[in-house]
GUBA-785242 format. One record per residue (C-alpha): residue in one letter; x, y, z; residue number from 1. Coordinates in steps of 0.02 Angstrom, whole numbers. Layout:
<sites>
<site><rest>A</rest><east>X</east><north>Y</north><up>Z</up><nr>NUM</nr></site>
...
</sites>
This chain:
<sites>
<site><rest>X</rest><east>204</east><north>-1714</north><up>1587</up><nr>1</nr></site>
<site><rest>X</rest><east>182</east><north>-1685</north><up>1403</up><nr>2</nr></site>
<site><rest>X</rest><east>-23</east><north>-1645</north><up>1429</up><nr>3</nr></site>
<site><rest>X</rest><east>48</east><north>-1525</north><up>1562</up><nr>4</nr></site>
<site><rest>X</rest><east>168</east><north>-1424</north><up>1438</up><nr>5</nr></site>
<site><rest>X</rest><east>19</east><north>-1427</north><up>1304</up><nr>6</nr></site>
<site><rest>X</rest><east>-70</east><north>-1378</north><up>1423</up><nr>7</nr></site>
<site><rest>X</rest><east>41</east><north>-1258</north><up>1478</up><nr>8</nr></site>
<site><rest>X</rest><east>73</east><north>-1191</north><up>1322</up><nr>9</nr></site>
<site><rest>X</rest><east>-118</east><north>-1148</north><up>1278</up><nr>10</nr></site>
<site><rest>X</rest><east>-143</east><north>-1060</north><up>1421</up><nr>11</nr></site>
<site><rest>X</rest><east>4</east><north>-921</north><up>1381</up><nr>12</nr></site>
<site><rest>X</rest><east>-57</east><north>-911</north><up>1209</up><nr>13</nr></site>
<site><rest>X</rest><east>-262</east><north>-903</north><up>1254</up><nr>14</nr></site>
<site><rest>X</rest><east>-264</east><north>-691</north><up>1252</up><nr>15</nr></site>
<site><rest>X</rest><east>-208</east><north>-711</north><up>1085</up><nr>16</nr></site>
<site><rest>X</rest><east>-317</east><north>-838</north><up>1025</up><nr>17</nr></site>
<site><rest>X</rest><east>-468</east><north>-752</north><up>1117</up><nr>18</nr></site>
<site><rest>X</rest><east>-436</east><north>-588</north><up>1044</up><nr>19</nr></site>
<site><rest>X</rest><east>-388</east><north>-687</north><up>857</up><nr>20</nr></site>
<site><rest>X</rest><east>-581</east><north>-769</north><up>904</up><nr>21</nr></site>
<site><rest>X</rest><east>-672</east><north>-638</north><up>948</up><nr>22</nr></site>
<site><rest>X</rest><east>-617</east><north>-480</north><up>836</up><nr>23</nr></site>
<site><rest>X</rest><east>-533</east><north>-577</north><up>684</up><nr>24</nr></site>
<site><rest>X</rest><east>-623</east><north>-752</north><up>645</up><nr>25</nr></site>
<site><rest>X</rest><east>-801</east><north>-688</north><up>700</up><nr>26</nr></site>
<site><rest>X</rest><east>-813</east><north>-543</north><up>586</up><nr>27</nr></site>
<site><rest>X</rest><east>-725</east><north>-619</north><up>449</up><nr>28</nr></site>
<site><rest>X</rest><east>-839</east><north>-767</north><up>455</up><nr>29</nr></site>
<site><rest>X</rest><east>-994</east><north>-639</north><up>484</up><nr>30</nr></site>
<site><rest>X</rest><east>-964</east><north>-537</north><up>346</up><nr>31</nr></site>
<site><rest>X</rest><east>-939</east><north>-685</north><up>228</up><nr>32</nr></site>
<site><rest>X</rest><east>-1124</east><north>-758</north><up>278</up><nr>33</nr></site>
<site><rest>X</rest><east>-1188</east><north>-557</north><up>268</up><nr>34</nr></site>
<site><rest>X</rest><east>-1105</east><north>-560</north><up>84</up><nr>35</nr></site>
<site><rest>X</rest><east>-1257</east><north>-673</north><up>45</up><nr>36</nr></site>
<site><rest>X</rest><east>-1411</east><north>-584</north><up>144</up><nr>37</nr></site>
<site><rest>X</rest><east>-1492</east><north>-420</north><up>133</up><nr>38</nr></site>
<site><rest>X</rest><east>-1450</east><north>-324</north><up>295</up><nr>39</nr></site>
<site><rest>X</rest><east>-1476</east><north>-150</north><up>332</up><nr>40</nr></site>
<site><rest>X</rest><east>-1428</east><north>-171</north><up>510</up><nr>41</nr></site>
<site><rest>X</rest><east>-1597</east><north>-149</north><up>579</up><nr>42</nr></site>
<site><rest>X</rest><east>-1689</east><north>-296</north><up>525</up><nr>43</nr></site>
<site><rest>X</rest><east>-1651</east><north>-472</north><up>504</up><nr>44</nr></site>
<site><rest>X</rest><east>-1540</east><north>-519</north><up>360</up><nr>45</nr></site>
<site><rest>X</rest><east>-1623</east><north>-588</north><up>207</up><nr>46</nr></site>
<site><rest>X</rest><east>-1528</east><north>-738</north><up>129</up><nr>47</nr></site>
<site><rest>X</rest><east>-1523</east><north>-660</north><up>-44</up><nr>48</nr></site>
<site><rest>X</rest><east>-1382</east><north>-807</north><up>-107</up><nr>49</nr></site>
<site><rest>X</rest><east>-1271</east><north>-722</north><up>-254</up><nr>50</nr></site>
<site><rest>X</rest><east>-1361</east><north>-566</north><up>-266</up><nr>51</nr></site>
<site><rest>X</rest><east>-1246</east><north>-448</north><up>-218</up><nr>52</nr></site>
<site><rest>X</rest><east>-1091</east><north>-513</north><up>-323</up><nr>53</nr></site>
<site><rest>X</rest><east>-1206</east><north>-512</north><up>-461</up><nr>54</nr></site>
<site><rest>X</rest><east>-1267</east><north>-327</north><up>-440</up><nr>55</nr></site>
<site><rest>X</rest><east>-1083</east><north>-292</north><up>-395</up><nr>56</nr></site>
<site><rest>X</rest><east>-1020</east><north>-356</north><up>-583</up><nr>57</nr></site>
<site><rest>X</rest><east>-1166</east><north>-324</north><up>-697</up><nr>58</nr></site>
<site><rest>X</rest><east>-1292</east><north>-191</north><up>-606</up><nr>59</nr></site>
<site><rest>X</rest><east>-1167</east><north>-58</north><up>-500</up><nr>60</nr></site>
<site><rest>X</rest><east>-1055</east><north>57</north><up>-630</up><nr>61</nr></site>
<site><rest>X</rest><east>-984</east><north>119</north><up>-458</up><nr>62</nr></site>
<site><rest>X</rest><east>-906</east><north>-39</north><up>-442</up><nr>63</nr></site>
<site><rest>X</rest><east>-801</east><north>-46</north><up>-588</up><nr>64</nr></site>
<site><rest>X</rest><east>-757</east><north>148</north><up>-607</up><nr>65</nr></site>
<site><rest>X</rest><east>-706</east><north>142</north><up>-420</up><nr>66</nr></site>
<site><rest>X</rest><east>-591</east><north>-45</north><up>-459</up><nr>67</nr></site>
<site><rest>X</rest><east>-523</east><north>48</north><up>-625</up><nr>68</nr></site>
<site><rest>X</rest><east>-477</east><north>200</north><up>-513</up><nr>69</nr></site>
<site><rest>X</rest><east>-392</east><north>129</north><up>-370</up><nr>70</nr></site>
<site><rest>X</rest><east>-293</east><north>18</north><up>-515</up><nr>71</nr></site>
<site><rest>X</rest><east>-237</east><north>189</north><up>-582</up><nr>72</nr></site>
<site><rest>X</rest><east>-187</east><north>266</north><up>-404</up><nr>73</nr></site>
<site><rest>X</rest><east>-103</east><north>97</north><up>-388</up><nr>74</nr></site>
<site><rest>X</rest><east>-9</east><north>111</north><up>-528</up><nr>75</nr></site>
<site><rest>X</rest><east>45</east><north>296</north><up>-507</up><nr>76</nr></site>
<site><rest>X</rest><east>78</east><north>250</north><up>-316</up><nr>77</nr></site>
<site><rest>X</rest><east>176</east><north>86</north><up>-311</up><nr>78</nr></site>
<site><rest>X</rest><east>305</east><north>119</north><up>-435</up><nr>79</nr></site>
<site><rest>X</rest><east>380</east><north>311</north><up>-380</up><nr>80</nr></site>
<site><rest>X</rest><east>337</east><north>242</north><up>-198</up><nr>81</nr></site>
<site><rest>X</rest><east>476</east><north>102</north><up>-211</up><nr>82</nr></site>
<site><rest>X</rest><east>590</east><north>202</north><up>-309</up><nr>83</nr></site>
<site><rest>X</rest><east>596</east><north>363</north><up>-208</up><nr>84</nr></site>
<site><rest>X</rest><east>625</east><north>250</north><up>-44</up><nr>85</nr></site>
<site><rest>X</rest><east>741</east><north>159</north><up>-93</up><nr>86</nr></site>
<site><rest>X</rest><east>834</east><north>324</north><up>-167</up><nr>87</nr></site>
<site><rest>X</rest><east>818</east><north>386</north><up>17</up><nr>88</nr></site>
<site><rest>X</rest><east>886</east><north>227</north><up>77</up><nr>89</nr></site>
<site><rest>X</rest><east>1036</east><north>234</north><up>-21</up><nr>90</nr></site>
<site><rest>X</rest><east>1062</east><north>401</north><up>19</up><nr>91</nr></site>
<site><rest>X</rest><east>1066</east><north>384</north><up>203</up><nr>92</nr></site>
<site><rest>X</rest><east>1189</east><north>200</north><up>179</up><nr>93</nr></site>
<site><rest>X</rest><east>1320</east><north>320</north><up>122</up><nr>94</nr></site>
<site><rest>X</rest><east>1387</east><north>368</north><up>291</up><nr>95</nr></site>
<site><rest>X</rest><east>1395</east><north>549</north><up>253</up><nr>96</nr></site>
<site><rest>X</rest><east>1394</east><north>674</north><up>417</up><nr>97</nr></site>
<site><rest>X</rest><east>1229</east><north>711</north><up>482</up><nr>98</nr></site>
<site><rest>X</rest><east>1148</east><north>543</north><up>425</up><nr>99</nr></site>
<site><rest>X</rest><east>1052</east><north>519</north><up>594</up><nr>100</nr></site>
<site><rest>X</rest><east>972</east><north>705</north><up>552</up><nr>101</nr></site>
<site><rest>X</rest><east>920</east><north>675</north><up>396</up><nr>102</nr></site>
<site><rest>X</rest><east>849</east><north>505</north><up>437</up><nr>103</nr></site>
<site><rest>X</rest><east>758</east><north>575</north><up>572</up><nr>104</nr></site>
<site><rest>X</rest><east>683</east><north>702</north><up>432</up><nr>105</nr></site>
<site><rest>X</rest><east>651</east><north>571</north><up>302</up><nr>106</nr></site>
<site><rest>X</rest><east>559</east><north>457</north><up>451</up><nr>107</nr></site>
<site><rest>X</rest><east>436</east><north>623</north><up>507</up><nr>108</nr></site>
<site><rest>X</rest><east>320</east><north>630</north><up>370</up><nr>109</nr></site>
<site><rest>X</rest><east>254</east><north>424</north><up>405</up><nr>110</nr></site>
<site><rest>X</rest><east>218</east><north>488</north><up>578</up><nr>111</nr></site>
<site><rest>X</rest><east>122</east><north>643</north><up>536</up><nr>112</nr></site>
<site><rest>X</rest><east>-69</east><north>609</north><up>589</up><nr>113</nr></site>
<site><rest>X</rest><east>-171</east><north>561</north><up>413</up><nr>114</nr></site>
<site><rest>X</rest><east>-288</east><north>693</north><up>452</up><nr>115</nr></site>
<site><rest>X</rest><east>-139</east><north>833</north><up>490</up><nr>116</nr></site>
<site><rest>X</rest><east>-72</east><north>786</north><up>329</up><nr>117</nr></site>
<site><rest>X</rest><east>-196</east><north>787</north><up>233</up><nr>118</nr></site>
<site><rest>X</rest><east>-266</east><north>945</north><up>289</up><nr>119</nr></site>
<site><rest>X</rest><east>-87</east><north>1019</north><up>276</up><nr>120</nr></site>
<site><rest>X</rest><east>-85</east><north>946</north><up>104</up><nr>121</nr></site>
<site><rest>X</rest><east>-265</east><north>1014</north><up>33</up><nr>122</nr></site>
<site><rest>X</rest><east>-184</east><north>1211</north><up>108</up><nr>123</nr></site>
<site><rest>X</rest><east>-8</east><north>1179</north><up>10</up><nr>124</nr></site>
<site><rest>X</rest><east>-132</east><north>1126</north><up>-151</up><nr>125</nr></site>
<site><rest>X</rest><east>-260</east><north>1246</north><up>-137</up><nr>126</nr></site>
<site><rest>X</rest><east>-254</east><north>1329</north><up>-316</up><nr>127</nr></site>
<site><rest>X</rest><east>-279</east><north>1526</north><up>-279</up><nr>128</nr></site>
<site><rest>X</rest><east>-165</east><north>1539</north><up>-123</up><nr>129</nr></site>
<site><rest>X</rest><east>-73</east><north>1371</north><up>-84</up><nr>130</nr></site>
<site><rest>X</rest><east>112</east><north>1375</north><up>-69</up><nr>131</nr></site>
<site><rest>X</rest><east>127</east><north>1242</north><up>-223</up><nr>132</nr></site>
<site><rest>X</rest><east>53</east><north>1364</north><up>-338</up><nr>133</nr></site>
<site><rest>X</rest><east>139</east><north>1517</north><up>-281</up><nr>134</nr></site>
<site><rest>X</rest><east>320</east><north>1419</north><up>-301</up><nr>135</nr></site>
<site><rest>X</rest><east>263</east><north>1376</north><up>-449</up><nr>136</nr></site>
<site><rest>X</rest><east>244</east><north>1560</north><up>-526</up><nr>137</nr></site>
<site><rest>X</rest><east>394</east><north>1614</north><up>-476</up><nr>138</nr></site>
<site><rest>X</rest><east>479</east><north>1513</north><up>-602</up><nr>139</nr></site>
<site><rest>X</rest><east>316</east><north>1574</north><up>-735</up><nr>140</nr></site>
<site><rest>X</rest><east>225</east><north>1419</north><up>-724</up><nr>141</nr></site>
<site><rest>X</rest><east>47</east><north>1409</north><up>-716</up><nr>142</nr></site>
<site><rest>X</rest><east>-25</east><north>1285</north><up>-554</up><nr>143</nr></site>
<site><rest>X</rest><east>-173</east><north>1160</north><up>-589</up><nr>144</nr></site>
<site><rest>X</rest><east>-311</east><north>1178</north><up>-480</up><nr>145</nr></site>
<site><rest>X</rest><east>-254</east><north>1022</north><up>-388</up><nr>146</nr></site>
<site><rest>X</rest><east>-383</east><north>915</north><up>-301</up><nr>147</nr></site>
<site><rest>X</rest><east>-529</east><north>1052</north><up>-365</up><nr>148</nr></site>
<site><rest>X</rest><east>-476</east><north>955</north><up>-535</up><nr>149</nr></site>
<site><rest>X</rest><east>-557</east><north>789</north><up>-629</up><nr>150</nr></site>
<site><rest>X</rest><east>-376</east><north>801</north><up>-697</up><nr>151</nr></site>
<site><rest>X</rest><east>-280</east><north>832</north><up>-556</up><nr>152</nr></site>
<site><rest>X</rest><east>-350</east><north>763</north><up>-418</up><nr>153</nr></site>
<site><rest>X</rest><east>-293</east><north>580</north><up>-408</up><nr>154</nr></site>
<site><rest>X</rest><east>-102</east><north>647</north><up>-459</up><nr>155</nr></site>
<site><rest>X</rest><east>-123</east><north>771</north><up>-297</up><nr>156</nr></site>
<site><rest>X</rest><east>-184</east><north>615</north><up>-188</up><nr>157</nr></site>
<site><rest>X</rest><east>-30</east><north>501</north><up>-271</up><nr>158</nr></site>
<site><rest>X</rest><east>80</east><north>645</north><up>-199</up><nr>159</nr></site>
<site><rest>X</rest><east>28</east><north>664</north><up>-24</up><nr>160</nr></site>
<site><rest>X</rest><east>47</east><north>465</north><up>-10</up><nr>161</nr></site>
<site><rest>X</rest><east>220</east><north>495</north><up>-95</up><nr>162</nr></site>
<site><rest>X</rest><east>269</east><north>625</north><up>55</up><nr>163</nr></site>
<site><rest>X</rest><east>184</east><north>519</north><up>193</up><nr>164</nr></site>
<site><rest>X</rest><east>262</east><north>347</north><up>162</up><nr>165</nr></site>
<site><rest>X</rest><east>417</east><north>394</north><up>53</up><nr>166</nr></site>
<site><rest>X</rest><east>535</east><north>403</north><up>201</up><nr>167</nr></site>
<site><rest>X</rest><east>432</east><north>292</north><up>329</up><nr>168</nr></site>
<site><rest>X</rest><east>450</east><north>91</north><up>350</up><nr>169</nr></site>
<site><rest>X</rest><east>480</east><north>40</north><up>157</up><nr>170</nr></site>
<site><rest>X</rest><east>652</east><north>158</north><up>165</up><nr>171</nr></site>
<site><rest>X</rest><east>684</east><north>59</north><up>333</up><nr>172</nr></site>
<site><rest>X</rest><east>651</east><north>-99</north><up>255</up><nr>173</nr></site>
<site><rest>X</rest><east>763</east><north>-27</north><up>97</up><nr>174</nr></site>
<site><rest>X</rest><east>917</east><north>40</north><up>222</up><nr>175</nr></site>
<site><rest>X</rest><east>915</east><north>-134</north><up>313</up><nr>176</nr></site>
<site><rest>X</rest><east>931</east><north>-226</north><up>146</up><nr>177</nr></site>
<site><rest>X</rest><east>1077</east><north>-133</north><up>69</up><nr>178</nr></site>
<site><rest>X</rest><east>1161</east><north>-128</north><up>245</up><nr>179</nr></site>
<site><rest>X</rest><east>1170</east><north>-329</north><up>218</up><nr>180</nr></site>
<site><rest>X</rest><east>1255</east><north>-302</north><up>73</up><nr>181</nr></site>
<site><rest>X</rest><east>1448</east><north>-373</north><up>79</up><nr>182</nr></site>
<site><rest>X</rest><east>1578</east><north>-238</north><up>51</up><nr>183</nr></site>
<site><rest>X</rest><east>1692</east><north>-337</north><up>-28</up><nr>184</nr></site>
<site><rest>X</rest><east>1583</east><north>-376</north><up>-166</up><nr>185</nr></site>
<site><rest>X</rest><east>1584</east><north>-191</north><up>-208</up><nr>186</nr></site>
<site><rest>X</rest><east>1773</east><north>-190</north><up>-214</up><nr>187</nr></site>
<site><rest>X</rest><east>1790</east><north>-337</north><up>-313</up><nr>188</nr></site>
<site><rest>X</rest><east>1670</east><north>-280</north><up>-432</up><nr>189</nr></site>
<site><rest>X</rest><east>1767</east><north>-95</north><up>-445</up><nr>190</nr></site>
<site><rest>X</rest><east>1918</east><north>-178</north><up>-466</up><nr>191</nr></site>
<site><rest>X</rest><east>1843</east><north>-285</north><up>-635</up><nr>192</nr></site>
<site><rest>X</rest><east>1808</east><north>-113</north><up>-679</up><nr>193</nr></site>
<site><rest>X</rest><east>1627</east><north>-80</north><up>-650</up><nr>194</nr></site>
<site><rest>X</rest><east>1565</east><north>109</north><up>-626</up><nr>195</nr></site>
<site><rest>X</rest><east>1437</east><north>158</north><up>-498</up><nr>196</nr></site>
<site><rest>X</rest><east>1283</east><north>110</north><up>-604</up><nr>197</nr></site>
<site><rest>X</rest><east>1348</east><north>-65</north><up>-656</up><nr>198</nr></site>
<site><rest>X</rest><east>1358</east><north>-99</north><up>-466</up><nr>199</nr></site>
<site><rest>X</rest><east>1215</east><north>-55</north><up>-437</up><nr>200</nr></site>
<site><rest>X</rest><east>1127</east><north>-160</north><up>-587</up><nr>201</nr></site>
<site><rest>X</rest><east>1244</east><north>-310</north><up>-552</up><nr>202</nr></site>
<site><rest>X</rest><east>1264</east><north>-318</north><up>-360</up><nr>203</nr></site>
<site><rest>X</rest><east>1132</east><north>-196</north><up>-282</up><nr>204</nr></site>
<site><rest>X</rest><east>983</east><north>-242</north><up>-349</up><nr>205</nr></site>
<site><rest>X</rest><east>1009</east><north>-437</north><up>-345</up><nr>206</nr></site>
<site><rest>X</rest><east>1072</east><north>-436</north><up>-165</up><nr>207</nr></site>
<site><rest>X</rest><east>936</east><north>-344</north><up>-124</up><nr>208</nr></site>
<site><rest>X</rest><east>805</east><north>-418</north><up>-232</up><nr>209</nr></site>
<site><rest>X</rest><east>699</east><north>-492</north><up>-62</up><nr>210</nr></site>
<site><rest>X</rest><east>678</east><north>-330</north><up>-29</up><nr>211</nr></site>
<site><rest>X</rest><east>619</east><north>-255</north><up>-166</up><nr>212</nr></site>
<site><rest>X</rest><east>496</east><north>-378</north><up>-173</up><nr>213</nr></site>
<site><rest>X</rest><east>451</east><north>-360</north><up>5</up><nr>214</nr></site>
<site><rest>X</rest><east>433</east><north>-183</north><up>-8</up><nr>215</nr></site>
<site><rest>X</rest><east>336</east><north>-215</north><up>-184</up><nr>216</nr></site>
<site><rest>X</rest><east>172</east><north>-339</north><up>-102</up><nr>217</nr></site>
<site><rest>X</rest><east>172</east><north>-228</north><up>50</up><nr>218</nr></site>
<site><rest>X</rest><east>166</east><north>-59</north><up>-66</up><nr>219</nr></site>
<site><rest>X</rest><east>37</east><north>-138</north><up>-189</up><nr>220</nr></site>
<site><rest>X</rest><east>-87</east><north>-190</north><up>-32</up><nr>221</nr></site>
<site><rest>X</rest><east>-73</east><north>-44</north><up>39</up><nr>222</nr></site>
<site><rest>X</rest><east>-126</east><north>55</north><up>-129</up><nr>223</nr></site>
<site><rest>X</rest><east>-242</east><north>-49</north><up>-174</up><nr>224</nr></site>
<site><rest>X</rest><east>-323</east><north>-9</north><up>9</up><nr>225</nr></site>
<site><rest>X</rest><east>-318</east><north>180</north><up>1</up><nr>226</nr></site>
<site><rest>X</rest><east>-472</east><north>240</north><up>94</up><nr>227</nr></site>
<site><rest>X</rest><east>-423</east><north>385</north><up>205</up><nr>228</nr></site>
<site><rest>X</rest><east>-342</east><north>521</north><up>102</up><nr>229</nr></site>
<site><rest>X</rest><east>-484</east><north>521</north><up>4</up><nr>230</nr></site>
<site><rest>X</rest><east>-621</east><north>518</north><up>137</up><nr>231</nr></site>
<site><rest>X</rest><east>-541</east><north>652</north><up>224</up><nr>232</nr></site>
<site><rest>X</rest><east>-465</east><north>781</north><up>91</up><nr>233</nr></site>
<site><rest>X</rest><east>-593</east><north>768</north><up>-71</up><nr>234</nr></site>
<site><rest>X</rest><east>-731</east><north>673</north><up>-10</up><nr>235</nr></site>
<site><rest>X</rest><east>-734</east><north>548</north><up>-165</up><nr>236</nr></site>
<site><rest>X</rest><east>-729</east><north>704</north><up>-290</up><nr>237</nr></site>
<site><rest>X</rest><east>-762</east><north>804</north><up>-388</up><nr>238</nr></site>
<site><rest>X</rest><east>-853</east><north>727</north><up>-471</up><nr>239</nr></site>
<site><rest>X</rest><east>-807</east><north>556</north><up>-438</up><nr>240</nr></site>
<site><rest>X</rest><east>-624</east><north>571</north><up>-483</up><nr>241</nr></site>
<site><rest>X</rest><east>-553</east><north>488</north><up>-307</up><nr>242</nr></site>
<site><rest>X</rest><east>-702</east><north>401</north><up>-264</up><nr>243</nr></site>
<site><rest>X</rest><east>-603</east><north>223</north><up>-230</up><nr>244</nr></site>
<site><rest>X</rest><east>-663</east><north>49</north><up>-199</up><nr>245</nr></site>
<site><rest>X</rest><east>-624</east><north>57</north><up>-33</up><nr>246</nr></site>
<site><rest>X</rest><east>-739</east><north>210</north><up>-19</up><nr>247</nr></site>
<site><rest>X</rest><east>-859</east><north>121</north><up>-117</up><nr>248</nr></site>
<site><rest>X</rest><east>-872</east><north>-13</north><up>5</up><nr>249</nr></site>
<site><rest>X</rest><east>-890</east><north>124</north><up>142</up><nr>250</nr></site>
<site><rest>X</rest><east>-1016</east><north>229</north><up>76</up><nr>251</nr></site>
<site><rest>X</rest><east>-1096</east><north>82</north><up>18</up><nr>252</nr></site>
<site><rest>X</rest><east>-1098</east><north>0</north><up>233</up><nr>253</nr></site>
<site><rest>X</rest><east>-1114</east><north>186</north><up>307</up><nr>254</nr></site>
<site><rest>X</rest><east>-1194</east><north>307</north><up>209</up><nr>255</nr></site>
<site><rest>X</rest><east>-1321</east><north>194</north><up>118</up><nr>256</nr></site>
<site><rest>X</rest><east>-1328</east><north>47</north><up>269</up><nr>257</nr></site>
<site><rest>X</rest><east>-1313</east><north>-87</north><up>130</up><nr>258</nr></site>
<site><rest>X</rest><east>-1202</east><north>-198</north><up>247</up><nr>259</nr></site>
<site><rest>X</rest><east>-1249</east><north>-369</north><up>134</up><nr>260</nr></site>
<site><rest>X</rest><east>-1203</east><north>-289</north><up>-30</up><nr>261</nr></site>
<site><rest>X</rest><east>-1034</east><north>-233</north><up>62</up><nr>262</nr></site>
<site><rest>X</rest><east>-984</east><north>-363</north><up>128</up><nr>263</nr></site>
<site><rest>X</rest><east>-988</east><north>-439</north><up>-29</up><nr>264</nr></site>
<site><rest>X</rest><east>-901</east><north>-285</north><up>-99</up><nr>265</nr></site>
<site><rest>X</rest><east>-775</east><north>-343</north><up>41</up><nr>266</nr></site>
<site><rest>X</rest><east>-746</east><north>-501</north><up>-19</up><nr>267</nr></site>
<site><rest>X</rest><east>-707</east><north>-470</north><up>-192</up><nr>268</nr></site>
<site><rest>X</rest><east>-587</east><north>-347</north><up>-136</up><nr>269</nr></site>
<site><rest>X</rest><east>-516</east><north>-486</north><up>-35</up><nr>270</nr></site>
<site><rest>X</rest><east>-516</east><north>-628</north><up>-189</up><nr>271</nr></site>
<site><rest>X</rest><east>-433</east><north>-463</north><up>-290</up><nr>272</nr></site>
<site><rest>X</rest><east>-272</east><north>-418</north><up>-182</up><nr>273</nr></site>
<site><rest>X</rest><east>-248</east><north>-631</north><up>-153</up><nr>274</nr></site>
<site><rest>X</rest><east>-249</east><north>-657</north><up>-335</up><nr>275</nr></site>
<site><rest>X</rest><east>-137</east><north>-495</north><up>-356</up><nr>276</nr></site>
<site><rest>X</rest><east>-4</east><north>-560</north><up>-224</up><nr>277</nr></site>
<site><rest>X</rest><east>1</east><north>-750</north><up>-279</up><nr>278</nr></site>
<site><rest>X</rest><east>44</east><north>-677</north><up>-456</up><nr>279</nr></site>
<site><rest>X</rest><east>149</east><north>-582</north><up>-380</up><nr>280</nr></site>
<site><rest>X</rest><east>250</east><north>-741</north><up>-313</up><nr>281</nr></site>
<site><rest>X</rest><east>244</east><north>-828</north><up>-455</up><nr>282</nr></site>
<site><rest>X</rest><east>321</east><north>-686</north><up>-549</up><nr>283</nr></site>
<site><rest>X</rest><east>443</east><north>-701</north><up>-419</up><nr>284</nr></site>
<site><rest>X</rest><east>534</east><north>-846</north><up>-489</up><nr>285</nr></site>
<site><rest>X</rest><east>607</east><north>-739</north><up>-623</up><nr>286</nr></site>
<site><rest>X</rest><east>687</east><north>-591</north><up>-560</up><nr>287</nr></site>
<site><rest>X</rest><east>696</east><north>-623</north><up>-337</up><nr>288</nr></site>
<site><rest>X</rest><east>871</east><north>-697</north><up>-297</up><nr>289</nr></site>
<site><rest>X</rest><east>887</east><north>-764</north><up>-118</up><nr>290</nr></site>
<site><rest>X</rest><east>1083</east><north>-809</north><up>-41</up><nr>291</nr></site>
<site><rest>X</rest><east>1187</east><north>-895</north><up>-143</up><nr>292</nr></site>
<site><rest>X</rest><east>1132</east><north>-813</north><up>-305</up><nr>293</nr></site>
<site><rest>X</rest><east>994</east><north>-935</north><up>-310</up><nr>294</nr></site>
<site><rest>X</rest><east>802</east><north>-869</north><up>-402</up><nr>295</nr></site>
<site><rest>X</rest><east>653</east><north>-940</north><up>-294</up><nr>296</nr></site>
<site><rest>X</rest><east>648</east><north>-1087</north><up>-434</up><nr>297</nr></site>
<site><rest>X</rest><east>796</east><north>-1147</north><up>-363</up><nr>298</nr></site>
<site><rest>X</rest><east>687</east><north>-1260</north><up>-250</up><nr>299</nr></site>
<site><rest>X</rest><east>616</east><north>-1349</north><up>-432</up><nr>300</nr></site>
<site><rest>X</rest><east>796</east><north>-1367</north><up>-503</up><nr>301</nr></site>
<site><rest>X</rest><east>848</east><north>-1460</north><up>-356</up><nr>302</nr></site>
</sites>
């Protein structure tokens, strides 16, 4: 009977472990033996050994200008990302009239087409007859030239993202976190006395602190990743300025058919965003607070 059940039990899960097979584990385990060959996708690949990660780190200046770029996006990205939804998630836990409206606004933008966006994006910051610009003189301010900038562009990509994810599942995450928040711990803590911004400090952000954090890994992946706005609205440029590593790795596979030296390019990315997220946890400890008012190192004490 028990052989049956397993048995059972396989056979319900076998579309998923056929599809995990056949379009997860292969190509993973593919591209980690290409990493090590020279493969152009017409011949045979060459077992080259550590070839590639060596070019990668001492031969391709691509490679780190493109790491050192994305680290900047990142760093622009992440931060105002988090902030601004969870702004938009407090402002919609209010209860004020209209709330379902204004969510429905705030949720639009994540399910806008990249390409509409973008495209819609590159019109608002075109410099000589964009809407951004014009606004802008009305109030006697001179506009940048936007993504026809060195200067500009990576800002203008940081604030398409901004509009695009701002209001999508990180608020949701956000509005379902402070919705778990007790009441009553607000009205104790304005009864002691606290104002607005001392309840958020002291009772907000703790309470909420998983979620933050949640919010924080997903938002720093998904940075880290950024491939599309750039492919589709500048191309890598000018002049280099939002050429990524993620668009490294695809010019370096599609445009120049160096599959070995990409999938290696692949796999550093990959050894970059683990390290990133297990420091990440171990940061953790210090500042994440889980029920109870217990830190993550709460595990240790006991």
């Amino acid at each position: 009977m028990g052989r049956r059940r397993a048995l059972e039990g396989y056979l319900y899960i076998s579309p998923f472990l056929a599809g995990f097979l056949v379009f997860t584990a292969y190509p993973l385990l593919a591209s980690l033996y290409l990493s090590f060959t020279n493969f152009n996708i017409i011949g045979e690949p060459q077992w080259v050994g550590l070839e590639n990660y060596v070019r990668a780190f001492t031969d391709d200046t691509l490679f780190w200008s493109s790491l050192g770029r994305t680290g900047r996006y990142t760093l622009l990205a992440v931060p105002f990302g988090v902030l601004f939804s969870l702004g938009a998630a407090m402002l919609l836990n209010q209860g004020f009239a209209g709330t379902s409206v204004f969510r429905t606004f705030f949720f639009l933008p994540s399910i806008t087409p990249i390409i509409a966006s973008v495209l819609i994006w590159i019109w608002i910051l075109q410099p000589s007859v964009g809407v951004m610009n014009y606004l802008l003189s009305l109030v006697g301010i001179p506009g940048p030239p936007w993504v026809q900038s060195t200067t500009w562009a990576l800002p203008s990509l940081v604030i398409l993202s901004l509009w695009s994810t701002v209001g999508g599942s990180r608020m949701i995450v956000f509005l379902a976190g402070l919705q778990g928040v007790p009441r009553e711990l607000y009205e104790a803590a304005e009864i002691d006395g606290a104002n607005a911004w001392q309840r958020f400090v002291n009772v907000t952000v703790p309470l909420i602190s998983p979620t933050i954090f949640f919010n924080l890994v997903i938002s720093i992946i998904g940075a880290l990743s950024v491939f599309s706005v750039a492919y589709i609205g500048t191309q890598g440029g000018p002049a280099y300025a939002t050429y990524f590593y993620v668009y490294h790795l695809y010019a370096s596979a599609f445009q120049y058919s160096l599959m070995g030296y990409a999938s290696a390019l692949a796999w550093i990315f990959l050894v970059v965003v683990l390290v990133l997220t297990v420091a990440q946890f171990r940061l953790s400890d210090r500042w994440v607070f889980y029920a109870g008012g217990e830190s993550t190192d709460r595990g240790r004490d006991g």
